[in-house]
C-alpha positions as CSV (number, residue, x, y, z in Angstrom):
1,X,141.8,77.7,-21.7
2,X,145.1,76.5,-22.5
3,X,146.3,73.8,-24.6
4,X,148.2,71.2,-22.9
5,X,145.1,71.0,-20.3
6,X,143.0,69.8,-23.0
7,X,145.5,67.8,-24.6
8,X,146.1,66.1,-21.5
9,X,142.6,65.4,-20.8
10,X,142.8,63.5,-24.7
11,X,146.2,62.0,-23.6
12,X,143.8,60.2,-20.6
13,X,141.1,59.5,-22.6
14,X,143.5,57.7,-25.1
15,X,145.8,56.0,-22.5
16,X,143.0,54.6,-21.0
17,X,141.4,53.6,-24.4
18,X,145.0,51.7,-25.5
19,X,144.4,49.9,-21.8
20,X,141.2,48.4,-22.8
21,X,142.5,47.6,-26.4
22,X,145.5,45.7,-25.0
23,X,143.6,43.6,-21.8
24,X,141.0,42.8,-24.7
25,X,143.4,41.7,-27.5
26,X,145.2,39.5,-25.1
27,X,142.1,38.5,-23.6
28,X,140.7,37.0,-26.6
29,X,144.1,35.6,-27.5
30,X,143.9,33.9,-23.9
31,X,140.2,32.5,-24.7
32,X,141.2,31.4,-28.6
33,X,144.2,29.7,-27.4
34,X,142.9,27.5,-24.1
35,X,139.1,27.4,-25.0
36,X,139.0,27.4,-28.6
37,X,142.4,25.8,-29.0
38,X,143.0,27.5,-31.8
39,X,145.4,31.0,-32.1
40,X,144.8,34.4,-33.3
41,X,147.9,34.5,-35.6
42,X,147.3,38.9,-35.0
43,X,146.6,39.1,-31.6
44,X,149.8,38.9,-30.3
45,X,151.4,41.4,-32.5
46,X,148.1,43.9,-32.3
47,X,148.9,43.9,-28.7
48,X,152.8,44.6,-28.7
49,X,151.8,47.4,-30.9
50,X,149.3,48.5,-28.9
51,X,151.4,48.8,-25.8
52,X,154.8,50.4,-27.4
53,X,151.9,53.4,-27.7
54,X,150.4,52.9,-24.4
55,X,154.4,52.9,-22.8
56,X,155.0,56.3,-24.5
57,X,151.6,58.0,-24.5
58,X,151.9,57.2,-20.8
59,X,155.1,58.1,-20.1
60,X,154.2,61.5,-21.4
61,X,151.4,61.7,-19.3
62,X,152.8,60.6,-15.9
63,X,155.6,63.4,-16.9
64,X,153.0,65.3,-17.4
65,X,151.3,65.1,-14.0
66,X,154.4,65.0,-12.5
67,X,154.0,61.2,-11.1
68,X,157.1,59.8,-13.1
69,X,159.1,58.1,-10.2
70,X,161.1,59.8,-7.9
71,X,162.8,59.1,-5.1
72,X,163.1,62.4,-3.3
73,X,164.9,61.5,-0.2
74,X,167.4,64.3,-0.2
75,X,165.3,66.5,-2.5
76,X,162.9,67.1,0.0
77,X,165.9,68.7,2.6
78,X,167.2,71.3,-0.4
79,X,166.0,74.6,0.4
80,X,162.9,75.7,-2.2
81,X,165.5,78.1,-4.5
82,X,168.0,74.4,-4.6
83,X,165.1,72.4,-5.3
84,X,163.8,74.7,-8.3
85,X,167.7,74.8,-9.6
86,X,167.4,71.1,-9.9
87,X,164.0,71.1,-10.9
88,X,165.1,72.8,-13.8
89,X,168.5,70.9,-14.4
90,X,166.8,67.8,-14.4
91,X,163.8,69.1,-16.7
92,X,166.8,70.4,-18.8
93,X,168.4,67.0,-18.8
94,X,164.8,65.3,-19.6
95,X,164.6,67.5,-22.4
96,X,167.6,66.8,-24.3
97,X,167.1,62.8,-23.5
98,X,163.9,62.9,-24.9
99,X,165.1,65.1,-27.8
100,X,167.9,62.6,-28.4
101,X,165.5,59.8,-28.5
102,X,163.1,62.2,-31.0
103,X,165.9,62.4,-33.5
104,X,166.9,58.5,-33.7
105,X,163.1,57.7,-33.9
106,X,162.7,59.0,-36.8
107,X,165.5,57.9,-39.1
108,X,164.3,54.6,-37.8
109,X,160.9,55.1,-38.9
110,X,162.0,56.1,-42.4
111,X,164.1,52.2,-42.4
112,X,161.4,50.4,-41.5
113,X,159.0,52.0,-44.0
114,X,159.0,49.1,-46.3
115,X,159.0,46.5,-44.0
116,X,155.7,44.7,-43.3
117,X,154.7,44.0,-39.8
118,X,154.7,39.4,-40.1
119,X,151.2,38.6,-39.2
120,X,149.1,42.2,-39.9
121,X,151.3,43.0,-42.9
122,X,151.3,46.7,-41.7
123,X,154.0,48.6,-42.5
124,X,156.7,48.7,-39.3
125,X,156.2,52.4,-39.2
126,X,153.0,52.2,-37.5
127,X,154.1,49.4,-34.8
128,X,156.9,52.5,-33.9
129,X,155.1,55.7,-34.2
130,X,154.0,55.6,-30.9
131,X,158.2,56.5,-30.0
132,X,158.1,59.8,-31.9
133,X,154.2,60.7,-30.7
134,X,155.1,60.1,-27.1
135,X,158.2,61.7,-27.2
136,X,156.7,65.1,-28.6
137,X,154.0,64.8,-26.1
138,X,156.7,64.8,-23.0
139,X,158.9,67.6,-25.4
140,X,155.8,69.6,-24.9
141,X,155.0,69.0,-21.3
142,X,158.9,69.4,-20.4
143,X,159.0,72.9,-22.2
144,X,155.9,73.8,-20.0
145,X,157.3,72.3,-17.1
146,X,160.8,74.3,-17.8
147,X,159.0,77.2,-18.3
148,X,157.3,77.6,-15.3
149,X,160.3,76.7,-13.4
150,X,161.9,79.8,-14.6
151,X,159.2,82.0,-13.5
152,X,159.1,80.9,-10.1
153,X,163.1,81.6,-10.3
154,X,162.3,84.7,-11.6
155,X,159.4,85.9,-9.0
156,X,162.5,84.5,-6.2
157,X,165.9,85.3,-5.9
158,X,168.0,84.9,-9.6
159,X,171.3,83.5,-8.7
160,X,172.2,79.6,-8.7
161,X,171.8,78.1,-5.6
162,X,175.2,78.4,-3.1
């Protein structure tokens, strides 16, 4: 079995996780605010953190699945050799994009080190690591997605489309 199959099926069972996490935090921010009428001072934050993860981790996913939105209306009249030739321009393009937003993810995360989070007083570093996770998560799935795009080249005609 290969690896990205299982590490997709941990991707879901995470994504969906982080969903629960974030409808509850703001659930019982909801309930301690109009019921209780009194705030959670960490609610809030716990939940902004909880969905810059749940916007990556799911970004990687749906790329992943191949559900990121499209809108194929000329696409889908490309012959199957065009389509795979910008199939694998536009996996290219992802990759470098997502490689791009790797490499200024990081230096950030080295800035905000020392910087507490205002009401969890975690460092900043873990409200942000979810950029970096994502982002190698949809590195790896746009390597395999790149990868197999070249072998159905391959198994077809080589030249660039006309």
């Amino acid at each position: 079995m290969s690896f990205l199959p299982r590490f997709s099926r941990c991707l879901e069972i995470l994504t969906a996780g982080l969903l629960l996490v974030v409808v509850g935090l703001v659930s019982a921010q909801v309930v301690a605010r109009y019921v209780f009428n009194a705030s959670l001072t960490w609610s809030e934050e716990a939940a902004r953190m909880t969905f810059v993860y749940l916007t990556f981790l799911g970004a990687a996913l749906a790329l992943g699945r191949d559900r990121n939105l499209k809108i194929d209306l000329f696409v889908g009249r490309l012959s199957r050799r065009a389509r795979l030739w910008l199939d694998l321009s536009l996996h290219g393009l992802s990759l470098a994009f997502v490689l791009v937003v790797l490499a200024y993810s990081i230096p950030l995360l080295q800035r905000l080190y020392p910087t507490p989070t205002p009401a969890l007083q975690w460092s900043m570093v873990v409200f942000y690591a979810g950029i970096p996770v994502g982002s190698l998560a949809m590195v790896a799935y746009l390597i395999r997605n790149i990868r197999a795009a070249v072998a159905e080249l391959r198994r077809g005609e080589a030249g660039p489309p006309c």
